[in-house]
ROSEZA-591819 format. One record per residue (C-alpha): residue number from 1; residue in three letters; x, y, z. Coordinates in steps of 0.001 Angstrom, whole numbers. Layout:
! ROSEZA-591819
ATOM   vovo   dodren         X         Y         Z
ATOM    NUM      ALA         X         Y         Z
...
! end
This chain:
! ROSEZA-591819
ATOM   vovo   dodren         X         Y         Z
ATOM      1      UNK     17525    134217    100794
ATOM      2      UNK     15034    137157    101946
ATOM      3      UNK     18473    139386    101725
ATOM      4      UNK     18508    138383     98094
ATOM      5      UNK     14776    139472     97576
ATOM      6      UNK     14675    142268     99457
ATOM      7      UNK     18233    143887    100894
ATOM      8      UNK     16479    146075    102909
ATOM      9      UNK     14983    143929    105076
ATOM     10      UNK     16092    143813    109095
ATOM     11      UNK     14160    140909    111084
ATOM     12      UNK     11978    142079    113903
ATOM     13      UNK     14320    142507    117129
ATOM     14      UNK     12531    139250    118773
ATOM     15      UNK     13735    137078    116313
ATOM     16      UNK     16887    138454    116260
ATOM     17      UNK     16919    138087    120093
ATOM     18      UNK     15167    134620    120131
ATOM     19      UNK     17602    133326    117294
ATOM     20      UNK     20691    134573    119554
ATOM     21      UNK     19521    132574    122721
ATOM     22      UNK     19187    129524    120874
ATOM     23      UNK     21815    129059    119243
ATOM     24      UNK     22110    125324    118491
ATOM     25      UNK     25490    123210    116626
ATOM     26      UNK     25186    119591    116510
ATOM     27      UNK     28552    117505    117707
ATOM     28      UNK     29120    116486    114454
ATOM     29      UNK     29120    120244    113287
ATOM     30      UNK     31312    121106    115951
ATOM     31      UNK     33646    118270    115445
ATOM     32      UNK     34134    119587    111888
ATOM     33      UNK     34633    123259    113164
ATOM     34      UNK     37672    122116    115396
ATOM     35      UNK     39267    120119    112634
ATOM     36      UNK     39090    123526    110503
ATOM     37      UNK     40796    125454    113157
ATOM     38      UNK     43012    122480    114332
ATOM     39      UNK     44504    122183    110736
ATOM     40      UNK     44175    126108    109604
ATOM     41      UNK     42009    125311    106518
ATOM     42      UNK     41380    128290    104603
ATOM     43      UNK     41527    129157    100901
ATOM     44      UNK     45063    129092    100449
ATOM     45      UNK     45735    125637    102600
ATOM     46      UNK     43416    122571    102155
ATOM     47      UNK     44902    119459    104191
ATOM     48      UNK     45010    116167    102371
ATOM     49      UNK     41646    114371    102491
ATOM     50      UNK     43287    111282    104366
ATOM     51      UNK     44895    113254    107358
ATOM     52      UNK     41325    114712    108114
ATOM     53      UNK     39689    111121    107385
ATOM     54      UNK     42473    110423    109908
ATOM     55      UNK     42143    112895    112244
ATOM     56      UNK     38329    112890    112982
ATOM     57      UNK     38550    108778    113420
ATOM     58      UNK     40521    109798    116396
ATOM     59      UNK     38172    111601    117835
ATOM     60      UNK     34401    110285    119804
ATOM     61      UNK     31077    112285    119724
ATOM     62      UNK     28858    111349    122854
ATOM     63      UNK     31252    108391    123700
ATOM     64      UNK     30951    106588    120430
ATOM     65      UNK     33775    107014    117945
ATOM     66      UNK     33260    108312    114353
ATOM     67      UNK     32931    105664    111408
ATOM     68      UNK     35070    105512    108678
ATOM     69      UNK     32344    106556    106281
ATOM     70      UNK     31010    109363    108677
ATOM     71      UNK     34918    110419    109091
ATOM     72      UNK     35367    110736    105160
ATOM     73      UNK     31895    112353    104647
ATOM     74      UNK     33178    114844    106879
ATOM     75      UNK     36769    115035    105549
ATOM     76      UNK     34964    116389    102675
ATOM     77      UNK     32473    118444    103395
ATOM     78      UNK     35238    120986    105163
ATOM     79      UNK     37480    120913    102163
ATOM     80      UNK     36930    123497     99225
ATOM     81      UNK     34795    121752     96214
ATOM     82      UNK     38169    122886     93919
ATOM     83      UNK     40078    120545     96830
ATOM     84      UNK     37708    117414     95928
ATOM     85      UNK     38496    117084     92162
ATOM     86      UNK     41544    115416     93071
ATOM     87      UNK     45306    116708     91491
ATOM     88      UNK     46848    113397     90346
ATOM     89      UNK     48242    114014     86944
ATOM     90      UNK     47728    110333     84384
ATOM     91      UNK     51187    109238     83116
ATOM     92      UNK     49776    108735     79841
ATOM     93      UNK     48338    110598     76943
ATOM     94      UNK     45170    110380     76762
! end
């Protein structure tokens, strides 16, 4: 956001430098970070919604395994917003 007011602007080197050494990513976060990579989601290729529900109940964060509503929340927050609308065509006129 400050880019956005003022482009110009370069943070003092501290913060940079105390920002670096820092650097903190919840499990969850990086749970979600391996499923992108694991499943090569990009623009072009969004996995089904169900395999990544799937996929991340498989998996445990500090020992405890990931609910089914965490799992989905998740499932959806790495797919594209375009990938959430859904595709399923009705069979009817409407």
């Amino acid at each position: 956001m400050v880019k956005a007011i003022w482009p110009d602007y370069v943070p003092p080197a501290d913060v940079r430098e105390a920002a670096s050494e820092t650097a903190y990513s919840p499990p969850y976060l990086d749970l979600m970070e391996e499923a992108i990579a694991y499943f090569h989601l990009s623009d072009a290729h969004q996995e089904k919604k169900e395999a990544l529900v799937e996929w991340f109940r498989a998996h445990r964060v500090d020992g405890a395994q990931i609910s089914g509503n965490l799992a989905t929340a998740m499932a959806t927050l790495v797919r594209l917003p375009s990938a959430q609308k859904g595709g399923a065509k009705r069979s009817w006129a409407r």
